[in-house]
VOKOLKE-601193 format. One record per residue (C-alpha): residue in three letters; residue number from 1; z, x, y. Coordinates in Angstrom, 3 decimals, always signed. Each point is the difference from the previous one (the first is absolute). Layout:
BEGIN
<atom ALA NUM <Z X Y>>;
...
This chain:
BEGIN
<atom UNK 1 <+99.940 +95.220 +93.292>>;
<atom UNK 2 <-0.277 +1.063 -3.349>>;
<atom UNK 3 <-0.072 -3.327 -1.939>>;
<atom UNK 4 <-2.334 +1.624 -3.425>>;
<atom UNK 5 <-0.989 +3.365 -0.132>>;
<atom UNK 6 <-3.702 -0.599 -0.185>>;
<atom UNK 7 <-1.137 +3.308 -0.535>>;
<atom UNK 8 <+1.936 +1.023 -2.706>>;
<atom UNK 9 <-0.934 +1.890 -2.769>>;
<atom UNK 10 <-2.804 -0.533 -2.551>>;
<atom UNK 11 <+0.388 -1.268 -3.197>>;
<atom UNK 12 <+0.314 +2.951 -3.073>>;
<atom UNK 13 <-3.032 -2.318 -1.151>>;
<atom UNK 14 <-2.226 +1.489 +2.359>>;
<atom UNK 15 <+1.579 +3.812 -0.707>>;
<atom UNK 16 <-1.006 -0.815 -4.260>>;
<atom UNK 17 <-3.250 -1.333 +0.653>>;
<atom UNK 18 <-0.636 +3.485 +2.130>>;
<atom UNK 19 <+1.856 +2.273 -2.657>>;
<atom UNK 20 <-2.885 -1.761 -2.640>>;
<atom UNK 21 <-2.644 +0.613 +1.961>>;
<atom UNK 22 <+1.033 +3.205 +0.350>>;
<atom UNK 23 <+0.740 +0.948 -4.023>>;
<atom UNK 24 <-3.866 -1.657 -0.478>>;
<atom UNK 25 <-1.026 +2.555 +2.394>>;
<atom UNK 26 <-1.493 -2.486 +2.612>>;
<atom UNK 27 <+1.786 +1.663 +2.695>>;
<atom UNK 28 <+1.013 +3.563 +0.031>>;
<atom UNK 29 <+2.991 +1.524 +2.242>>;
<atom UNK 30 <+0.355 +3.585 +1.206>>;
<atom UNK 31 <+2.115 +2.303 -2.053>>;
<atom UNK 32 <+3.639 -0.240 +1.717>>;
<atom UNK 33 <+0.946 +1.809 +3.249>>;
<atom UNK 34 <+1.233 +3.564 -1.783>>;
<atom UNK 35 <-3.374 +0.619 -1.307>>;
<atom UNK 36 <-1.230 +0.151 +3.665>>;
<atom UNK 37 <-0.192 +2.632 +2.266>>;
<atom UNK 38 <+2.140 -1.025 +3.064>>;
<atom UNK 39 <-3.622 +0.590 +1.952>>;
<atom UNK 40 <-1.034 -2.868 -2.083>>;
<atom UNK 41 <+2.496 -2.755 +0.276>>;
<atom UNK 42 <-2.327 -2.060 +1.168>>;
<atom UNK 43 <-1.826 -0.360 -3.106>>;
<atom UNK 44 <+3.585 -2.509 -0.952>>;
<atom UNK 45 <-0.945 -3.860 +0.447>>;
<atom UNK 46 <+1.574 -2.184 +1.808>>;
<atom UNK 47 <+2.076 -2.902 -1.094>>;
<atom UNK 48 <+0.154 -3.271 +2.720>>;
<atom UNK 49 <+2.678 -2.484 -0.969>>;
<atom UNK 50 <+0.928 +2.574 -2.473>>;
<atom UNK 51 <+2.388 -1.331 -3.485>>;
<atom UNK 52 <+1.121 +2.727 -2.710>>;
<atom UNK 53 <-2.577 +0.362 -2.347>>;
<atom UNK 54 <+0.647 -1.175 -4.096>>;
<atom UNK 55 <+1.823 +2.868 -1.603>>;
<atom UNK 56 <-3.095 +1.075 -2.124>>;
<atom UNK 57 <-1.324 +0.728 +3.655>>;
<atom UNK 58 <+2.822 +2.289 +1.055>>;
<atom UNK 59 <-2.284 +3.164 -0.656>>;
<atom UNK 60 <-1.398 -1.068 +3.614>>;
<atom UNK 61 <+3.150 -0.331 +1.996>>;
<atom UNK 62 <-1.006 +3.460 +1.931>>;
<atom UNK 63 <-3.887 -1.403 +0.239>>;
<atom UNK 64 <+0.969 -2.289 +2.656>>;
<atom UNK 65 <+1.022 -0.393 +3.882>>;
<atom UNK 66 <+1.418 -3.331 +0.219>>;
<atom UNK 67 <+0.630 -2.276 +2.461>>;
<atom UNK 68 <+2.759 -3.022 +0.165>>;
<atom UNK 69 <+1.640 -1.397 +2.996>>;
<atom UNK 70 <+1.709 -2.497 -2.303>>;
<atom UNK 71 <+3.351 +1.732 +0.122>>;
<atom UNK 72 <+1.429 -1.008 -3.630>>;
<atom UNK 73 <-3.780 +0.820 -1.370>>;
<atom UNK 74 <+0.459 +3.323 +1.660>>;
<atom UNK 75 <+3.326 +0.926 -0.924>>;
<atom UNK 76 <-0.893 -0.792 -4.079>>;
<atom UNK 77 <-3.409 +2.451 +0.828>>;
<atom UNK 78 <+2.223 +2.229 +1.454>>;
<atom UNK 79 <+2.392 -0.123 -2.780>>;
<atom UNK 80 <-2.636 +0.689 -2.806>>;
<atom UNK 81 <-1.394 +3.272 +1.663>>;
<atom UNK 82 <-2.502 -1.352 +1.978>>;
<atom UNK 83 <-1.418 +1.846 +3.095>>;
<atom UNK 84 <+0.563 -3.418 +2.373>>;
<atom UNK 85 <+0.069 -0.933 +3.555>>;
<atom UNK 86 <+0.457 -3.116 +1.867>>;
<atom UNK 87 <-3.324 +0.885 +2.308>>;
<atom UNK 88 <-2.471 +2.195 -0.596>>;
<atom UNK 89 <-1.207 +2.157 +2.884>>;
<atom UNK 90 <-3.269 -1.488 +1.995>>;
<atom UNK 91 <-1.349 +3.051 -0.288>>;
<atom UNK 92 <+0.017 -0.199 -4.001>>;
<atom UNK 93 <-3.855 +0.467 -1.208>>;
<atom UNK 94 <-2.109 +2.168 -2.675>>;
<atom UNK 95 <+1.635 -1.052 -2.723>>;
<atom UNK 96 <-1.721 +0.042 -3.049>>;
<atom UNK 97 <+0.955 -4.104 -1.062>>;
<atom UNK 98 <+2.547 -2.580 +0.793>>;
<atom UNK 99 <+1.758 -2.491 -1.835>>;
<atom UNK 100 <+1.031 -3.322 +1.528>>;
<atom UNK 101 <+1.937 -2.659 -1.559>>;
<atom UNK 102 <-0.471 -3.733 +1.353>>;
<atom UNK 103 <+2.148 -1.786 +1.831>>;
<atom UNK 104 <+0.297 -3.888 +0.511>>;
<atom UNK 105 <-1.398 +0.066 +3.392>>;
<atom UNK 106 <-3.821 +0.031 -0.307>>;
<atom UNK 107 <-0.355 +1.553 +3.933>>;
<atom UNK 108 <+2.642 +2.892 -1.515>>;
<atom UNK 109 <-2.157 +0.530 -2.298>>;
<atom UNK 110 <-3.118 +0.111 +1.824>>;
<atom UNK 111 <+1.940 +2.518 +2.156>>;
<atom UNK 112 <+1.130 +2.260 -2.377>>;
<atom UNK 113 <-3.278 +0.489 -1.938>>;
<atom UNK 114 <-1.344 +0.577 +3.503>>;
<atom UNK 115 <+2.105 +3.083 +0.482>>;
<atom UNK 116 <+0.045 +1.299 -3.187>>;
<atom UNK 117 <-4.011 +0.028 +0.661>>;
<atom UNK 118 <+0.802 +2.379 +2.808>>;
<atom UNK 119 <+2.264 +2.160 -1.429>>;
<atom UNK 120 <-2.127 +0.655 -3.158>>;
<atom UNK 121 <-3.110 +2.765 +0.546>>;
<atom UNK 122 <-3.212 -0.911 -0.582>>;
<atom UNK 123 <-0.468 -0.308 -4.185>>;
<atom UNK 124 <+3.286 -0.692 -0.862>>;
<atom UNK 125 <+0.771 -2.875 -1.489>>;
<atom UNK 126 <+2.208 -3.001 +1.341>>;
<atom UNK 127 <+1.948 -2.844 -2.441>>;
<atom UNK 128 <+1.132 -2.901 +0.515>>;
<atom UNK 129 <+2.664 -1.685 -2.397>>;
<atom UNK 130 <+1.596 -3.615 +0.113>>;
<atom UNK 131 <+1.734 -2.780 -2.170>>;
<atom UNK 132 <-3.062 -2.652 +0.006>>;
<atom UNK 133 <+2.848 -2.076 +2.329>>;
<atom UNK 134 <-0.952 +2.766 +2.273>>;
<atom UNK 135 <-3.421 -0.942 +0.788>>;
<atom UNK 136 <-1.580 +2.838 -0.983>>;
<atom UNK 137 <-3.239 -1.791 -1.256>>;
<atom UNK 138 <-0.750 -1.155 +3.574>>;
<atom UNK 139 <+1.086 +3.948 +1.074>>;
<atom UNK 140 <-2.270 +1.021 -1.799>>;
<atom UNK 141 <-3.005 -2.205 +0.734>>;
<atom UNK 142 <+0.960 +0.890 +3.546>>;
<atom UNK 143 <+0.028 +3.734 -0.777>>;
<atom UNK 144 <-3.613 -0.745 -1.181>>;
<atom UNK 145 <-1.497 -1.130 +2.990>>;
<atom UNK 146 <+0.522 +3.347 +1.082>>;
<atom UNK 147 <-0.509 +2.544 -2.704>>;
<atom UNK 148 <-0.599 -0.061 -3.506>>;
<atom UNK 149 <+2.533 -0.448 -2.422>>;
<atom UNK 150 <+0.349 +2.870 -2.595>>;
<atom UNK 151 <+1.755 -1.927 -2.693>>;
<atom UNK 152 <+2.411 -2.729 -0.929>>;
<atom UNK 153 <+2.712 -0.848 -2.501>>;
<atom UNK 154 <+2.237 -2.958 -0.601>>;
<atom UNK 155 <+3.664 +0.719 -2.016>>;
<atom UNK 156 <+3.022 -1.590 -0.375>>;
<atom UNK 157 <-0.646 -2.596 +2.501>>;
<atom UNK 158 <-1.056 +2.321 +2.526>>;
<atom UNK 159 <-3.591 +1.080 +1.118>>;
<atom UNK 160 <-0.859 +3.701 +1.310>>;
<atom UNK 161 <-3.225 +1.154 +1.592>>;
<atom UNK 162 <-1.213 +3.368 +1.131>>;
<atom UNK 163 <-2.977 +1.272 +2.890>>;
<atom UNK 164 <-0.856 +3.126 +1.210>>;
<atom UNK 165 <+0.383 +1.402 +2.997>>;
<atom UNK 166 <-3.322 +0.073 +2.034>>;
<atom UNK 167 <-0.743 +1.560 +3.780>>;
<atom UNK 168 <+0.060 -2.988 +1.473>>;
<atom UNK 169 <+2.837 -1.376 +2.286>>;
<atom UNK 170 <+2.701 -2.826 -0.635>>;
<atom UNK 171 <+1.088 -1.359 +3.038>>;
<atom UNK 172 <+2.758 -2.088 -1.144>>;
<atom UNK 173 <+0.584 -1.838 +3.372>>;
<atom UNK 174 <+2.975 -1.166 +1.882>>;
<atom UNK 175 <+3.256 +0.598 -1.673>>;
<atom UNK 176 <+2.743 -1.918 +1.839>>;
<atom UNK 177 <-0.363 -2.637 +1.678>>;
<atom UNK 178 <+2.514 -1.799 +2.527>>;
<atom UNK 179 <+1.804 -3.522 -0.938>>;
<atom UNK 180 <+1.987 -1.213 +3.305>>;
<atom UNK 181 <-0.102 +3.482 +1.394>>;
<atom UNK 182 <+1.451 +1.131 -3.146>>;
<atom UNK 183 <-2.176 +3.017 -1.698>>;
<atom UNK 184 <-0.418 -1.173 -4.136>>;
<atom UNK 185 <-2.410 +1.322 -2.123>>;
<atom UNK 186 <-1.231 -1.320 -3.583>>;
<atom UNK 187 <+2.201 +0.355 -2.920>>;
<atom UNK 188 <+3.014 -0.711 +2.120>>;
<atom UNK 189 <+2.374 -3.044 -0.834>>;
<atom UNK 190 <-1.433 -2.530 +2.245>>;
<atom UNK 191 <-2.640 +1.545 +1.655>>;
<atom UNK 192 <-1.324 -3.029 +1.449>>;
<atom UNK 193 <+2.865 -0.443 +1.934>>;
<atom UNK 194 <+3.990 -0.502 +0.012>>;
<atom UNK 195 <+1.085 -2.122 -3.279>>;
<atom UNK 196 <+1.810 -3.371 +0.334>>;
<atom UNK 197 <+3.411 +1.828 -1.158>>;
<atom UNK 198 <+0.061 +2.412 +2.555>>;
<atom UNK 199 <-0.862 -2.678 +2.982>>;
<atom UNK 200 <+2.449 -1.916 -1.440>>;
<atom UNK 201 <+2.286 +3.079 +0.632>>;
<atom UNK 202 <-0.648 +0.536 +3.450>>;
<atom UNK 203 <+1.381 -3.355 +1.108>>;
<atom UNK 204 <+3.554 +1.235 -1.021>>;
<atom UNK 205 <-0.347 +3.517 +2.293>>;
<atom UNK 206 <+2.156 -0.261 +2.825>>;
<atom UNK 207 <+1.543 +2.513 +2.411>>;
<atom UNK 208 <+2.942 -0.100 -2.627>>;
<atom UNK 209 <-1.674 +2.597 -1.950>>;
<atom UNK 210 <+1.344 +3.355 +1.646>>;
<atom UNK 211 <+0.648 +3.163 -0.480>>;
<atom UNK 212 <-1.456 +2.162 -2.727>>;
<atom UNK 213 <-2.618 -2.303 -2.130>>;
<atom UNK 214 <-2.198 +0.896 -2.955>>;
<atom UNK 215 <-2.968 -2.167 -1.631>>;
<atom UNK 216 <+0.171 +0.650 -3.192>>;
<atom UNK 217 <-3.751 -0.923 -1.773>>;
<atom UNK 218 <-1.537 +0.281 +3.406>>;
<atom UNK 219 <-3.785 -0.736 -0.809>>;
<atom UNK 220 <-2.033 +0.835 +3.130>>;
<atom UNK 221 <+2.784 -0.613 +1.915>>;
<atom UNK 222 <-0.170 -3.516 +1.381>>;
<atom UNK 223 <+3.696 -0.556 -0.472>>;
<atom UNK 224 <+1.312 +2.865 +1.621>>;
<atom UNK 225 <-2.455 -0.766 +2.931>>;
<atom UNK 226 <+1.216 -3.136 +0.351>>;
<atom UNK 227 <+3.421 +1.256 +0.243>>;
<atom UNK 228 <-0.232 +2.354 +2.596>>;
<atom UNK 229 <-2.136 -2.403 +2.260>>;
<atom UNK 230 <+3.184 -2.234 -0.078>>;
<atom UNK 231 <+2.994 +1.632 -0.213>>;
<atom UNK 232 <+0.755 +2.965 +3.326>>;
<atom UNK 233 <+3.132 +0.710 -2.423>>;
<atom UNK 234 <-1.520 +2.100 -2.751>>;
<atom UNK 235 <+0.813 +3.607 +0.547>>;
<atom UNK 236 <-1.410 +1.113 -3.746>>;
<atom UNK 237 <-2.706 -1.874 -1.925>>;
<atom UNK 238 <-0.875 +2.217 -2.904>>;
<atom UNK 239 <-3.213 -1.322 -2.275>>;
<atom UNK 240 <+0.165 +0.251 -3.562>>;
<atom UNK 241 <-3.164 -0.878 -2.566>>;
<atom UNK 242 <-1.164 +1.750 -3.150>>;
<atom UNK 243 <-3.825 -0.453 +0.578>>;
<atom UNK 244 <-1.188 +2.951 +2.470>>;
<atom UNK 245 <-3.154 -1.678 +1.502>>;
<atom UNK 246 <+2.235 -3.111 +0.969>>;
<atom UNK 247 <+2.891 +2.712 +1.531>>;
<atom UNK 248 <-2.496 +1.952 +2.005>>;
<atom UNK 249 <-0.849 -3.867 +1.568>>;
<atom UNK 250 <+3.248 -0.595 +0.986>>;
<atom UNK 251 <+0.320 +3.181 +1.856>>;
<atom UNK 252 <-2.225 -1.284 +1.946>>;
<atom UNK 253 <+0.437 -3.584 +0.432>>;
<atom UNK 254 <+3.860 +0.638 +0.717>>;
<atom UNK 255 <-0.755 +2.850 +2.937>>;
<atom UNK 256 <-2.688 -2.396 +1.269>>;
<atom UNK 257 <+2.809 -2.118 +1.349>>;
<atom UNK 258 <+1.922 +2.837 +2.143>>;
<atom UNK 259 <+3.337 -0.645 -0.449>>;
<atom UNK 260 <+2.873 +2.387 +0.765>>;
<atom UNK 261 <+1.585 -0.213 -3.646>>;
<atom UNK 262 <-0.748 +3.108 -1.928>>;
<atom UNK 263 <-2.078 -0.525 -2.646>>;
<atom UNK 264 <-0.468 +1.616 -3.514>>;
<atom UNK 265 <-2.717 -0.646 -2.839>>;
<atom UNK 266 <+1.587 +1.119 -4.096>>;
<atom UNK 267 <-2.433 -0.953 -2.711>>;
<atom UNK 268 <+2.596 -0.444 -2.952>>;
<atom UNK 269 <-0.331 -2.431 -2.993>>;
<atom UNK 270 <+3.590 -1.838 +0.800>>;
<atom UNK 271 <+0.015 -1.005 -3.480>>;
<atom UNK 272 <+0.813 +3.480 -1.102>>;
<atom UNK 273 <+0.610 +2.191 +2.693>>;
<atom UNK 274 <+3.253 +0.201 +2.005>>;
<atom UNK 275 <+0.113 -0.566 +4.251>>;
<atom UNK 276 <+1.728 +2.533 +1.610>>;
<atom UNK 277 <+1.346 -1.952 +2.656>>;
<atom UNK 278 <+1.936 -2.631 +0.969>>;
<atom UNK 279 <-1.006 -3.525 +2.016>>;
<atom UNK 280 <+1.684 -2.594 +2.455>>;
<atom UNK 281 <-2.986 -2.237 -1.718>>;
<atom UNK 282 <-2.556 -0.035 -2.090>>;
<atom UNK 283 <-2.797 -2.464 -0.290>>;
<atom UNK 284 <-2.933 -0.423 -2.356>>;
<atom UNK 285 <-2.495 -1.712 -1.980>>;
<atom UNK 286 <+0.407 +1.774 -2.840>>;
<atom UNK 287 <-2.856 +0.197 -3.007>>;
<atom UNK 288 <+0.004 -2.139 -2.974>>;
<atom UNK 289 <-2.564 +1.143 -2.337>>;
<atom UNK 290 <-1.994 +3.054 -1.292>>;
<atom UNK 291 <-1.952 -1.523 -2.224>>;
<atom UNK 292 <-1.209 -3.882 +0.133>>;
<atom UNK 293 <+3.035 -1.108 -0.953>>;
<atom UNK 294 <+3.053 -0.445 +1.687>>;
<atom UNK 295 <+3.041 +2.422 -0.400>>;
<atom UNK 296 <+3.108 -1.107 +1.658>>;
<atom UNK 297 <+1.540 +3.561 -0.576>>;
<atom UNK 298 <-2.226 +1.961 +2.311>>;
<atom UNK 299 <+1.783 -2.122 +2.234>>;
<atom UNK 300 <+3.565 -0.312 -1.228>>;
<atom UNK 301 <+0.012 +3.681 -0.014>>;
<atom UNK 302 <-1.383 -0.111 +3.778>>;
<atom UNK 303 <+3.222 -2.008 +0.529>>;
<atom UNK 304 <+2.373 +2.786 -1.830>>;
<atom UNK 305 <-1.767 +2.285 +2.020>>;
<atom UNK 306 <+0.640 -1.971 +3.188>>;
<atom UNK 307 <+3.354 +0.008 -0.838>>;
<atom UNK 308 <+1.075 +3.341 -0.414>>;
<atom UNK 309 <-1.862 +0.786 +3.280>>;
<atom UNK 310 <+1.946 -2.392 +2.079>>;
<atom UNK 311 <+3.062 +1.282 +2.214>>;
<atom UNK 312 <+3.198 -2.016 -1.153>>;
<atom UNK 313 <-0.714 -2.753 +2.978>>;
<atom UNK 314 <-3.704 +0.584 -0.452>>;
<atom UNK 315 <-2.668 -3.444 -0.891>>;
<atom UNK 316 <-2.909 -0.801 -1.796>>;
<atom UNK 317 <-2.080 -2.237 +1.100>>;
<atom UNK 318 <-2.876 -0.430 -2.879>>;
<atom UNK 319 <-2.720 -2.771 -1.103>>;
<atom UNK 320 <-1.271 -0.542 -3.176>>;
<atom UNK 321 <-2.065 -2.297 -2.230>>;
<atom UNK 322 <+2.035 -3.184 -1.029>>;
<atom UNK 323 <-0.192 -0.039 -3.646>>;
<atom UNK 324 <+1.253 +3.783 +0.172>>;
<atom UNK 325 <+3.919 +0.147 -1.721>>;
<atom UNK 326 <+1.831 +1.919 +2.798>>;
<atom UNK 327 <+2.501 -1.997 +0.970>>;
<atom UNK 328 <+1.851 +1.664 -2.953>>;
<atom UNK 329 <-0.594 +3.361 +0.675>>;
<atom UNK 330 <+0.872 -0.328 +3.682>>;
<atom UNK 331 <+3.013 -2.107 -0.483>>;
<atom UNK 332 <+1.582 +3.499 -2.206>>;
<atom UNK 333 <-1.031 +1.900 +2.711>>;
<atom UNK 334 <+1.121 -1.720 +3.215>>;
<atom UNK 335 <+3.404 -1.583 +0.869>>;
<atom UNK 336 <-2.359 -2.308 +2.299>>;
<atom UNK 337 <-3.210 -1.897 -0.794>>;
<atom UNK 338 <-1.540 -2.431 +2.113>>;
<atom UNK 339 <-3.671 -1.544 -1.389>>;
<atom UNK 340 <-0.888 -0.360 +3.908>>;
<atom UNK 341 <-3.832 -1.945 -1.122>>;
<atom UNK 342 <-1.352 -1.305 -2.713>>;
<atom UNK 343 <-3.285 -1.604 -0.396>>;
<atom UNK 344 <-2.429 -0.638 -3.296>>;
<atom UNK 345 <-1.706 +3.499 -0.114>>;
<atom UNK 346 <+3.374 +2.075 +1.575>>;
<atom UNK 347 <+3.741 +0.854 +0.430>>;
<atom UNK 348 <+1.628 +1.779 +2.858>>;
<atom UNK 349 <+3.066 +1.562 +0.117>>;
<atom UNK 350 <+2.976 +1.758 +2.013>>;
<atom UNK 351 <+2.248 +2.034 -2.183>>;
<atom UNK 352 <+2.726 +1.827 +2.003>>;
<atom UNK 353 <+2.974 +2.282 -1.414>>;
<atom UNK 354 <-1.186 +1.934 -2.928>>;
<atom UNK 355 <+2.592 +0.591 -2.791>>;
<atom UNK 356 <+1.045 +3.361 -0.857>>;
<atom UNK 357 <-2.871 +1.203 -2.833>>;
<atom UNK 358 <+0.569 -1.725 -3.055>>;
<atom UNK 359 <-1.922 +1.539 -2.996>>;
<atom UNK 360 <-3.855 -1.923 -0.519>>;
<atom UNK 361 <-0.496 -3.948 +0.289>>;
């Protein structure tokens, strides 16, 4: 239950706008990891909703102990030499300053600036950095309330602002929160509840749908729920979403329902990363944007994806927004296409017998 990728990540406008700050010395970093003793690794910040920094920043690679559960976020961090992880351990705390980039979800961001707060030691110093979309101005007046703010500066359409670290607790409050029994927590696509797409979806699962299954884009796991609480004939659902958080949800939600099919959890971004397996069907809602926009090939490649991970008399069974172009795509990649619904906002549709792999679409 994909549908956007909400928390995907930040703009490079918020990463220039820090690296100027930094060259006008309004913020100063720790020298990078091999300067420290080992005894001392705590004296690296942390980076929330970490991005690569601009290449005049690359000196600080090693100052940092980043954090990204966005799986195509962490894979680029990963690939410039960062020192990433998709969760940092609760137990993370005295460091000597954190870094958080903004997300689009305000309560995210409330969130994350609370446990950076709690991570950091007393003194050290915590910013904050967002595209002005981002609403970091109201972050920051809510920041205020609390503690005072060390300094501010606005680049490249994006606003950073800086506190220090004082003795006093930040309790950041609840976390998740339950929609329909389902556990969601801010920052999620659709955490107020299941999107009209994937409802939509649901009317078309039927005892049919047997044997070994995968949701590809899974969200919190509302579709693969769903499944299992109406078909007895799944023997394998396996989950797959690229945003951690949202993963960790599902594993819940789908062993909340108790059924005998085994069950298995991948965070992969589909888009770029192969599946290992093979499926009787697949269903999903997969994502069409990263940024504001809409991108039709985050979704077409969902599709190619699909495809390849489909036994020879396997199905997908996928809905998507109407004025998306996949009919094309899917008609290359299926011998049999069926649009099974389609409304003003949506399309749903049954594609059975995947071609042999034909080179892209």
């Amino acid at each position: 239950m994909s549908g956007k990728w909400r928390n995907a990540a930040p703009n490079e406008n918020s990463a220039n706008a820090l690296a100027t700050a930094v060259e006008r010395d309004l913020i100063t970093f720790p020298e990078p990891l091999p300067a420290i003793p080992e005894a001392e690794a705590n004296s690296r910040w942390l980076m929330l909703n970490a991005c690569p920094l601009p290449a005049r920043l690359s000196e600080f690679i090693g100052s940092f102990l980043c954090e990204q559960g966005f799986r195509p976020q962490y894979l680029s961090l990963e690939k410039a030499g960062y020192d990433v992880v998709a969760e940092l351990p609760s137990q993370s705390e005295g460091h000597t300053g954190a870094l958080v980039f903004a997300s689009r979800s305000r309560k995210a961001n409330e969130i994350e600036f609370a446990r950076a707060w709690e991570m950091v030691r007393p003194g050290g110093t915590i910013v904050m950095a967002g595209e002005k979309t981002a609403g970091t101005s109201s972050l920051r007046k809510w920041v205020g309330r609390r503690t005072p703010i060390a300094g501010h500066f606005s680049k490249h359409h994006a606003q950073l602002f800086w506190v220090i670290r004082t003795d006093e607790q930040w309790r950041q409050g609840q976390v998740t929160n339950l929609v329909e029994d389902f556990e969601v927590a801010p920052g999620m696509f659709s955490a107020d509840g299941p999107d009209a797409g994937s409802e939509l979806l649901t009317g078309f699962l039927t005892d049919k749908i047997s044997g070994e299954v995968a949701d590809f884009g899974a969200g919190w796991g509302y579709l693969g729920a769903k499944l299992l609480e109406i078909s007895g004939k799944v023997t394998t659902l396996d989950s797959y979403e690229a945003h951690w958080p949202s993963l960790k949800a599902v594993e819940t939600n789908i062993k909340r329902i108790g059924s005998d099919a085994d069950v298995n959890f991948f965070w992969l971004d589909l888009t770029a990363e192969p599946v290992g397996k093979r499926y009787d069907w697949i269903i999903m809602n997969p994502p069409f944007h990263v940024s504001r926009a809409s991108e039709s090939q985050i979704g077409a490649a969902f599709i190619r994806t699909a495809q390849n991970a489909l036994k020879p008399s396997g199905s997908l069974l996928m809905v998507a927004n109407r004025e998306l172009p996949y009919e094309k795509v899917i008609s290359v990649l299926f011998s049999d296409v069926q649009t099974l619904e389609e409304n003003e906002k949506y399309k749903v549709f049954h594609a059975s017998r995947p071609f042999k792999k034909k080179g892209n679409t």
